[in-house]
LOZA-392828 format. One record per residue (C-alpha): residue number from 0; y, z, x; residue in one letter. Coordinates in steps of 0.1 Angstrom, whole numbers, always signed. Layout:
// residues N
papa | py | pz | px | marnu
NUM | Y | Z | X | A
...
// end
This chain:
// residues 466
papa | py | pz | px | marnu
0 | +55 | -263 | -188 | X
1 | +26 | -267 | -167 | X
2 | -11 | -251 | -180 | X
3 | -38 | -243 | -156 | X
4 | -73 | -230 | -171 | X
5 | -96 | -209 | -150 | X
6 | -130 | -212 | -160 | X
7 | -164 | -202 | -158 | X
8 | -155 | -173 | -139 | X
9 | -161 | -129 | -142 | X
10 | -127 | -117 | -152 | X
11 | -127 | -80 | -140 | X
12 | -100 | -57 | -148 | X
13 | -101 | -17 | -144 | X
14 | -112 | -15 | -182 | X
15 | -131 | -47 | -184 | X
16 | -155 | -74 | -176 | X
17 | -162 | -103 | -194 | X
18 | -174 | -139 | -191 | X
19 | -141 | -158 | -198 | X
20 | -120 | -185 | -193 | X
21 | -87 | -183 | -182 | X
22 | -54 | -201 | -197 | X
23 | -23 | -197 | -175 | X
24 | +11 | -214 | -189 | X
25 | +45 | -210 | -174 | X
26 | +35 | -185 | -150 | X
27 | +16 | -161 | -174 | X
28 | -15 | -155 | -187 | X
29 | -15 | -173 | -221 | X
30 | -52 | -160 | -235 | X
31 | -88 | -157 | -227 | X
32 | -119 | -170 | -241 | X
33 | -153 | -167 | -240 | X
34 | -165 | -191 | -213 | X
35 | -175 | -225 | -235 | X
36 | -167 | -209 | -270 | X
37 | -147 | -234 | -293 | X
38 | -112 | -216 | -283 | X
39 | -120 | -224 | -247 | X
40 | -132 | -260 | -251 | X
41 | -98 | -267 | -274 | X
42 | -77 | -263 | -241 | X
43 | -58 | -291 | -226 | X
44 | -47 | -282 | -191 | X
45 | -30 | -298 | -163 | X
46 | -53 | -285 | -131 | X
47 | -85 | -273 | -139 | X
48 | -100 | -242 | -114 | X
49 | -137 | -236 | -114 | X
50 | -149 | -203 | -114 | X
51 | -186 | -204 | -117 | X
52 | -203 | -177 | -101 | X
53 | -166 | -162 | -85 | X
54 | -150 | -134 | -98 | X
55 | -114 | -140 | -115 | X
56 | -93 | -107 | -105 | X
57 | -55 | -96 | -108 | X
58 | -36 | -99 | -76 | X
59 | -33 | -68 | -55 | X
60 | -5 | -45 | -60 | X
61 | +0 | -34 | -22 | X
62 | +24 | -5 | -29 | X
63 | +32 | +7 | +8 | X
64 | +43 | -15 | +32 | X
65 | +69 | -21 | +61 | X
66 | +80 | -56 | +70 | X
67 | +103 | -54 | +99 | X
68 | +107 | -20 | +103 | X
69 | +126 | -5 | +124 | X
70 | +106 | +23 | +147 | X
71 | +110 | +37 | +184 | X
72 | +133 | +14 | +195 | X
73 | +117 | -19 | +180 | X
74 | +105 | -34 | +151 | X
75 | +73 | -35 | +127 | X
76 | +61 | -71 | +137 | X
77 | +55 | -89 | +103 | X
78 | +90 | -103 | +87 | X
79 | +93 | -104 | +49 | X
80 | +79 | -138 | +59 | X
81 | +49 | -136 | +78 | X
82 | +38 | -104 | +62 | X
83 | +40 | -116 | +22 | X
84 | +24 | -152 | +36 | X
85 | -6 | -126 | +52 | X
86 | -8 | -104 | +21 | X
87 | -16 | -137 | -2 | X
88 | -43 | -150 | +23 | X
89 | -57 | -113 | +13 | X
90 | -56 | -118 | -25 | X
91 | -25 | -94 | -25 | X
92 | +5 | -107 | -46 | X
93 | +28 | -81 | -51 | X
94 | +44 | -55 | -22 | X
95 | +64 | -23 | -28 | X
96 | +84 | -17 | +5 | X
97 | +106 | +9 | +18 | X
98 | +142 | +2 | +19 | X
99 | +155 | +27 | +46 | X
100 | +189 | +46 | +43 | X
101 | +202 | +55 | +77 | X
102 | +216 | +96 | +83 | X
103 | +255 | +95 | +71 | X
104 | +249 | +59 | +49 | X
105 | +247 | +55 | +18 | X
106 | +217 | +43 | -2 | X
107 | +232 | +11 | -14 | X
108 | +241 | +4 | +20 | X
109 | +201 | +5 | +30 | X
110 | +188 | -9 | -1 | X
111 | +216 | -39 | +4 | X
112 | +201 | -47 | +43 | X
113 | +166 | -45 | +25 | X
114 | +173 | -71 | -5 | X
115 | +186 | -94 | +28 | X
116 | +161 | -92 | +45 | X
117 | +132 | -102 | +20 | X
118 | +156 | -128 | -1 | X
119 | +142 | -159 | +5 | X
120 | +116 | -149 | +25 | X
121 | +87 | -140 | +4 | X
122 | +55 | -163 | -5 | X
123 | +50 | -134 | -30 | X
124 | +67 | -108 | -55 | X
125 | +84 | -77 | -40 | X
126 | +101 | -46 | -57 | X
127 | +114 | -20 | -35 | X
128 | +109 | +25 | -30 | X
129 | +140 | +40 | -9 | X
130 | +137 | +63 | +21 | X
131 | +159 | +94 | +19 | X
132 | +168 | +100 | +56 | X
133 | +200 | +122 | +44 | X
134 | +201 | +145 | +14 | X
135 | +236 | +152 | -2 | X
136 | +258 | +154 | -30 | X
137 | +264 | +117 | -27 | X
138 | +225 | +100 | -21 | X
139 | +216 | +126 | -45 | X
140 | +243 | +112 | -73 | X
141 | +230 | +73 | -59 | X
142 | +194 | +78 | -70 | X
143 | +205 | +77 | -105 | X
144 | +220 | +42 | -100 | X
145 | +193 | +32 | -84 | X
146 | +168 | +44 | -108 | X
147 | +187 | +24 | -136 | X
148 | +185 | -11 | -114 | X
149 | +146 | -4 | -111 | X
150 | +144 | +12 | -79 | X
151 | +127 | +45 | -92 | X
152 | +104 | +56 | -61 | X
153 | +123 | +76 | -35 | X
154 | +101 | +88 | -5 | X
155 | +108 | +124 | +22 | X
156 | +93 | +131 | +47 | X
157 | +82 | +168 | +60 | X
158 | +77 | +147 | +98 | X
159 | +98 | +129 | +122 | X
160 | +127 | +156 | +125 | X
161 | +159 | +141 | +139 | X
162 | +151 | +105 | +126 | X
163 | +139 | +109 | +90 | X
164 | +130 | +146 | +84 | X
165 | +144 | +167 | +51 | X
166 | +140 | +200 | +50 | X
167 | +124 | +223 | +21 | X
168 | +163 | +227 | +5 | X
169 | +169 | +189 | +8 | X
170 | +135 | +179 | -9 | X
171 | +140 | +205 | -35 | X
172 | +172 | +189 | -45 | X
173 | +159 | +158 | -44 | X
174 | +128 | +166 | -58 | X
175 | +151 | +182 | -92 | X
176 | +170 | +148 | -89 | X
177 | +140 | +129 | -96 | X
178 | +130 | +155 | -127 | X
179 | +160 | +148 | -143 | X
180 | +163 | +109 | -136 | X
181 | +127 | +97 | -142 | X
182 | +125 | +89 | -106 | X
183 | +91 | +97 | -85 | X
184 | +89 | +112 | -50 | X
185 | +68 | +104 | -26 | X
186 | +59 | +127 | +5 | X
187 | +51 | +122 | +39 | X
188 | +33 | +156 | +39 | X
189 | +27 | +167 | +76 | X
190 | +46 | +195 | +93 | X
191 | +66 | +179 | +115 | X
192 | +86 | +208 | +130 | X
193 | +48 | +224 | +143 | X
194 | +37 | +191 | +152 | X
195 | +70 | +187 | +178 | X
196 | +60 | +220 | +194 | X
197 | +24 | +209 | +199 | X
198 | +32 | +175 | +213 | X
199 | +57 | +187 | +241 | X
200 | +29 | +211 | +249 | X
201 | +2 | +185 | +254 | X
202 | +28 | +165 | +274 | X
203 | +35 | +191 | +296 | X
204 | -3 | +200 | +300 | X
205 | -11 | +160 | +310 | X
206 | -25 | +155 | +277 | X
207 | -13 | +120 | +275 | X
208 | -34 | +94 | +261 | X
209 | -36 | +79 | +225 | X
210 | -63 | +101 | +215 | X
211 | -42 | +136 | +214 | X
212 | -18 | +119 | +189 | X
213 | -48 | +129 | +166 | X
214 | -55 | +164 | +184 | X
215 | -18 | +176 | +174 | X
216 | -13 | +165 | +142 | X
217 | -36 | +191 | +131 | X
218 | -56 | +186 | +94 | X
219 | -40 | +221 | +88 | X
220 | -10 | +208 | +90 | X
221 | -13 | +185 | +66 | X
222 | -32 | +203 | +45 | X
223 | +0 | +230 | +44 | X
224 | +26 | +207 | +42 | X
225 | +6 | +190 | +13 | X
226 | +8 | +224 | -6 | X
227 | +42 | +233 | +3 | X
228 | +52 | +198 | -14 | X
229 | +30 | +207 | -46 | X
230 | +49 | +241 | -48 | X
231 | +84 | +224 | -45 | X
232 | +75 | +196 | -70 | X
233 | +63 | +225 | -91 | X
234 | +92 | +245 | -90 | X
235 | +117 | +213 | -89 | X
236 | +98 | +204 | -123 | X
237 | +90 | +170 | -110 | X
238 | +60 | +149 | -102 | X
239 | +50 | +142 | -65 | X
240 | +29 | +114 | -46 | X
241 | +16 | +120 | -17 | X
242 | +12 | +93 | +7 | X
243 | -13 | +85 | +30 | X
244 | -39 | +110 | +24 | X
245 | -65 | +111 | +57 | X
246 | -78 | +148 | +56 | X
247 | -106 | +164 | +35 | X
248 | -81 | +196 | +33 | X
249 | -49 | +179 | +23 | X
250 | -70 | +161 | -10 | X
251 | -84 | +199 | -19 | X
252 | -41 | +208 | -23 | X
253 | -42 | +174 | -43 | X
254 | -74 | +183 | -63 | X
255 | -62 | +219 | -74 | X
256 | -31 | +211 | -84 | X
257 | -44 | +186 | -107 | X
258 | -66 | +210 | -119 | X
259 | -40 | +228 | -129 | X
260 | -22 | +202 | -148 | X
261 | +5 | +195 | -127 | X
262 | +18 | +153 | -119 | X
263 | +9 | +152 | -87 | X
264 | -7 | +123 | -72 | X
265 | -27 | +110 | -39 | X
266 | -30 | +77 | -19 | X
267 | -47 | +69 | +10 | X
268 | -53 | +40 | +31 | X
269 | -83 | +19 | +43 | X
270 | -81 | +29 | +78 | X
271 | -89 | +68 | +71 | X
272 | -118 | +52 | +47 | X
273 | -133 | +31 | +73 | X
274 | -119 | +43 | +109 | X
275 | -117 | +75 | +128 | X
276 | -109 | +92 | +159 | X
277 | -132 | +75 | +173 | X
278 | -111 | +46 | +178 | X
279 | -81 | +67 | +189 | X
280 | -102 | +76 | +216 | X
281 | -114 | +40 | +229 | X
282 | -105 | +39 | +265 | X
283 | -81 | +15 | +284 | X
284 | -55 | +26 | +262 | X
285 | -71 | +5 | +240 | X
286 | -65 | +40 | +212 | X
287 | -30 | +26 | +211 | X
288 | -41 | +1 | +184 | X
289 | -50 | +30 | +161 | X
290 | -19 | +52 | +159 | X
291 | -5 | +60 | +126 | X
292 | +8 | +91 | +113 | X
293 | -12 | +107 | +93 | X
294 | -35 | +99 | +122 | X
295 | -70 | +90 | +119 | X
296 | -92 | +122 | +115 | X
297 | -130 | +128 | +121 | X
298 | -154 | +108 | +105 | X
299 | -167 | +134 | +80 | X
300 | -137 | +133 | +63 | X
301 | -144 | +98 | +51 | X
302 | -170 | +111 | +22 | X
303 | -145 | +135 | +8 | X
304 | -119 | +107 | +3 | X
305 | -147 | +84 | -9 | X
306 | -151 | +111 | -35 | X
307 | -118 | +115 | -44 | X
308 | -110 | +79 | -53 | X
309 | -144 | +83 | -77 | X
310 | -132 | +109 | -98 | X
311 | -94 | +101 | -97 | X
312 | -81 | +131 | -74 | X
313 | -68 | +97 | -55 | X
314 | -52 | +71 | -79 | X
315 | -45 | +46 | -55 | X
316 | -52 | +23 | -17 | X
317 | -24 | +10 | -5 | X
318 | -21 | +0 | +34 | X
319 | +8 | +18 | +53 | X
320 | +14 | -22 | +66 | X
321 | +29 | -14 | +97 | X
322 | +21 | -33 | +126 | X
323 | +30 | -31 | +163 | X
324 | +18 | -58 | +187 | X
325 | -2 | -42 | +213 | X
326 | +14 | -59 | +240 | X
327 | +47 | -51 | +247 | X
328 | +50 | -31 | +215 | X
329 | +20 | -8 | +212 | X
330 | +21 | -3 | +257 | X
331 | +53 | +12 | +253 | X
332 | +38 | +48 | +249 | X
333 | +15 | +43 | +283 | X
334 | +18 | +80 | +297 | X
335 | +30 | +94 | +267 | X
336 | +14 | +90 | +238 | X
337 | +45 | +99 | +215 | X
338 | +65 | +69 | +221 | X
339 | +34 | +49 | +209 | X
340 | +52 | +32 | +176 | X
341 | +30 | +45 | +148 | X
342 | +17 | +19 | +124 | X
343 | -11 | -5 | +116 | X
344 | -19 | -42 | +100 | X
345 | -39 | -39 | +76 | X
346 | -22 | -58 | +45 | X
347 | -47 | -91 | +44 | X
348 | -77 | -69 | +49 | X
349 | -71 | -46 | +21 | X
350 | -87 | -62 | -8 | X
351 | -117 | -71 | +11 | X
352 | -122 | -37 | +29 | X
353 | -122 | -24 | -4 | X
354 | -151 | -50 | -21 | X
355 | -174 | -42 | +9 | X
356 | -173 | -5 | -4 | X
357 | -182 | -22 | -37 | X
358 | -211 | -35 | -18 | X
359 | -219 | -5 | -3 | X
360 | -220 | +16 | -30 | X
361 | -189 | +39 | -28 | X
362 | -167 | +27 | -57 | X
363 | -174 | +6 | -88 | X
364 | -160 | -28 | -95 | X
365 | -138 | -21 | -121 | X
366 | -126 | +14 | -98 | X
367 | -120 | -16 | -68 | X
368 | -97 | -32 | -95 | X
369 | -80 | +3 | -104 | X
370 | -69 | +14 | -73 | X
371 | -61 | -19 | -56 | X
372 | -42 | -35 | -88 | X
373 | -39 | -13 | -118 | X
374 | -30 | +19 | -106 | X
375 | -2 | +7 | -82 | X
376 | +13 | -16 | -104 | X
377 | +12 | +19 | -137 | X
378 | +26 | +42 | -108 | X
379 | +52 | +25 | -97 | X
380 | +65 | +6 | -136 | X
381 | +53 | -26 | -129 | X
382 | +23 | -26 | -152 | X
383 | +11 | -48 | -173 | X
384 | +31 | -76 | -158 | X
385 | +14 | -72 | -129 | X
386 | -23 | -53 | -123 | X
387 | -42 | -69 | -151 | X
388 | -54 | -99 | -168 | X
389 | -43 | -101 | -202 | X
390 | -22 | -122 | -224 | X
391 | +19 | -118 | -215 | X
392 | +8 | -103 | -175 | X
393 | +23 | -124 | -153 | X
394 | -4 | -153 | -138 | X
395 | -10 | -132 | -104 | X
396 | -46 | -141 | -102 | X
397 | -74 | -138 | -77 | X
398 | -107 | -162 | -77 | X
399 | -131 | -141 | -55 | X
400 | -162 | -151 | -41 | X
401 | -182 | -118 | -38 | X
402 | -211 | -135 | -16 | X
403 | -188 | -150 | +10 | X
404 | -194 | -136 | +44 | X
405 | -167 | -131 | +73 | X
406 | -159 | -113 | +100 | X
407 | -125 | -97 | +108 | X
408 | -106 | -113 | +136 | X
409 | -71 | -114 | +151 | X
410 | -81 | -148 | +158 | X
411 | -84 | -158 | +118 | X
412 | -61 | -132 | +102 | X
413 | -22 | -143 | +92 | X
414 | -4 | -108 | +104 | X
415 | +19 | -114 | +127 | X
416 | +4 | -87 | +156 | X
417 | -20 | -93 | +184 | X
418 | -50 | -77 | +173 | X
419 | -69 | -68 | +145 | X
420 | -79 | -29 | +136 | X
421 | -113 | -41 | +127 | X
422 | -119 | -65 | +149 | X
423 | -156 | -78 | +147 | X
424 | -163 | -60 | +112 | X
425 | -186 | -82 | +93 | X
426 | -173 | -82 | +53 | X
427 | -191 | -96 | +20 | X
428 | -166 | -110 | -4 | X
429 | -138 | -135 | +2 | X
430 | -104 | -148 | -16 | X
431 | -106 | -181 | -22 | X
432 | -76 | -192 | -46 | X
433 | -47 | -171 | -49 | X
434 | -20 | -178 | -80 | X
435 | +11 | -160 | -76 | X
436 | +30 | -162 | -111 | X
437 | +6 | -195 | -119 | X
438 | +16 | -212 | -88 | X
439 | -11 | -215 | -62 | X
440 | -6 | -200 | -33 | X
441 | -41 | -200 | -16 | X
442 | -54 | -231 | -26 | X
443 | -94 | -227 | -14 | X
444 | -86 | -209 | +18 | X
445 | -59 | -230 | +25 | X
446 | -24 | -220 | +20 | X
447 | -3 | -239 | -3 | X
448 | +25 | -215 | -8 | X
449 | +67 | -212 | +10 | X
450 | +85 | -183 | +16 | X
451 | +113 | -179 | -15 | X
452 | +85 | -180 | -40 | X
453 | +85 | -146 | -45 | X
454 | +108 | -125 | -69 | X
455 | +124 | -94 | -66 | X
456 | +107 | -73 | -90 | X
457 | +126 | -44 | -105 | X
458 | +107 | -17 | -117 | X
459 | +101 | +11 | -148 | X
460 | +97 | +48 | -138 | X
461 | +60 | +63 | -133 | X
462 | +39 | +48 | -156 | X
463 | +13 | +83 | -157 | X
464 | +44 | +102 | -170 | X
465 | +53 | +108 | -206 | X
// end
């Protein structure tokens, strides 16, 4: 069984951090020591990784992605492959992505395509959440099975009516299904029926470039479909997640209800912490790059989410990894900017983004560690084999220089998509080794990992949940 130490390094964890070295045996963490105490010094090992002056973090527990999705008539960009190969060269080693059941499939059917696409393909661990596209008797009967083989995340979505759109009765069910099951839902909260009316109205007015995706998905909408899901959940007995949070008003729905008790959670995503309209309205079409839905909002919206991830309204930063090349992919919605395929890279730039707020003095070190590692891998069951470094976690560990320097580029980055969404953005902090169940992956910025080294992970239920 081969040992690897780690030494000399600042293990941070979202409770801790401590001087200490680092023993890693058969792909798990096998103890820490005080860095040159007599435990420490005992240790025979056969590859020795020095630490000194790095920090030594868990991997990053990237709970929302989409390799190869399908959207629009094409496909997210990054395969299994290129996307979990990216996500390691950003100190991420574990990806939740969303299996998608099709209207009139089953889920089995969807979840099935899913495991084939990703088995064999991954340089890193994967677990799966399942899209209900089609609420009835039989998916709701199928998220029990699925919740007993460790699939126990099931996302709606309020938008996108006629491709993935429930209505209020067909969350509710669901939403009761999950209370009874263990299971957690998680919301696409905008209201996509309003939203329909006010795109075909800009269309018709000429309102056609990238920018008015933002203009009509309004914050108040949503800010009200946020509520409307807290009432549902409430009344279904069930706790909610709310995905990608962008809007100051959408997080005060979050706040109160938690105020009040109730398991509802938030997420959002490092492109409504560090972008804006502002880049939805770069000319030359160049806005294209920048459409996701929820879309980019204003930049004062930016402090309130800051504040929310401080005092725990928002548990959680995961990416929305959805990328569309620009060319080809992205031009598709010239003269109409509703057949723009919505989605952005961002799954290598994740960790990092989030150390520069370190560095600027938004979140703490150990909060950086929460909502990147911890509080994915306790939301979605996969905790404490994966978020943490303690003794029996699996070895998915991070040696981080916090005084590297770099600046973003779609020339550097390993996403498989022709540009980068911050392109030019000059970051302290830099991965340097990556070991992905105490095999390295990132072996000082160079890549020593294959795809087929990562491992379906099933999953527990909500870890927040009693």
């Amino acid at each position: 069984m081969s040992r690897t130490v780690i030494h000399g390094g600042l293990v941070i964890t979202a409770s801790d951090e401590i001087h200490a070295d680092v023993l890693v045996e058969g792909g798990r963490i096998a103890a820490l020591a005080e860095h040159g105490s007599d435990a420490a010094e005992s240790w025979t090992a056969d590859r020795s990784i020095d630490a000194t002056g790095k920090y030594v973090i868990p991997g990053g527990v990237d709970a929302h992605t989409h390799m190869e999705m399908p959207f629009g008539g094409t496909f997210a960009a990054d395969t299994f492959e290129t996307g979990t190969r990216a996500a390691a060269w950003g100190g991420t080693t574990t990806i939740v992505d969303f299996a998608i059941q099709s209207v009139g499939r089953s889920l089995r059917e969807g979840l099935d395509a899913w495991y084939a696409k990703a088995d064999g393909n991954c340089a890193i661990d994967y677990a799966f959440h399942m899209i209900l596209a089609d609420v009835n008797e039989s998916s709701l009967k199928e998220m029990d099975l699925l919740v007993a083989e460790g699939v126990t995340s099931f996302k709606l979505f309020m938008a996108y009516p006629g491709v993935f759109y429930s209505d209020d009765g067909q969350i509710l069910r669901a939403m009761q299904r999950a209370g009874s099951n263990g299971g957690l839902i998680m919301m696409h909260a905008e209201n996509g029926i309003a939203i329909d009316v006010l795109v075909e109205q800009a269309l018709a007015e000429g309102r056609t470039d990238p920018r008015y995706h933002g203009d009509v998905r309004k914050v108040a909408l949503e800010a009200e479909a946020t509520h409307r899901a807290i009432q549902l959940a409430r009344v279904a007995g069930a706790p909610l997640y709310v995905v990608h949070v962008s809007a100051d008003e959408a997080l005060a729905e979050i706040a109160a209800a938690r105020h009040k008790g109730l398991p509802v959670f938030g997420e959002t995503c490092p492109q409504y912490l560090f972008l804006s309209t502002d880049n939805l309205a770069e000319p030359d079409f160049e806005g294209a790059k920048y459409v996701c839905s929820t879309p980019l909002r204003p930049r004062e919206h930016q402090e309130a989410l800051w504040r929310g991830l401080r005092n725990n309204e928002l548990q959680v930063v995961s990416t929305d990894h959805c990328p569309f090349c620009f060319s080809g992919q992205k031009e598709m919605g010239r003269g109409d900017f509703s057949k723009i395929p919505n989605g952005m890279p961002g799954v290598e730039n994740r960790m990092d983004l989030l150390h520069q707020a370190v560095v600027d003095g938004h979140i703490s070190r150990r909060r950086w560690i929460e909502i990147a590692c911890a509080s994915p891998a306790r939301m979605f069951g996969l905790y404490p084999k994966k978020g943490t470094i303690a003794p029996g976690a699996d070895a998915d560990i991070v040696v981080y220089d916090p005084t590297a320097e770099q600046t973003v580029s779609a020339e550097t980055h390993h996403m498989n998509v022709d540009y980068s969404a911050y392109e030019g953005k000059r970051l302290t902090g830099q991965v340097e080794t990556v070991l992905s169940r105490g095999e390295v992956v990132i072996d000082r910025r160079t890549f020593t990992g294959h795809a087929g080294h990562g491992m379906y992970t099933p999953r527990a239920t909500c870890q927040y949940l009693d």
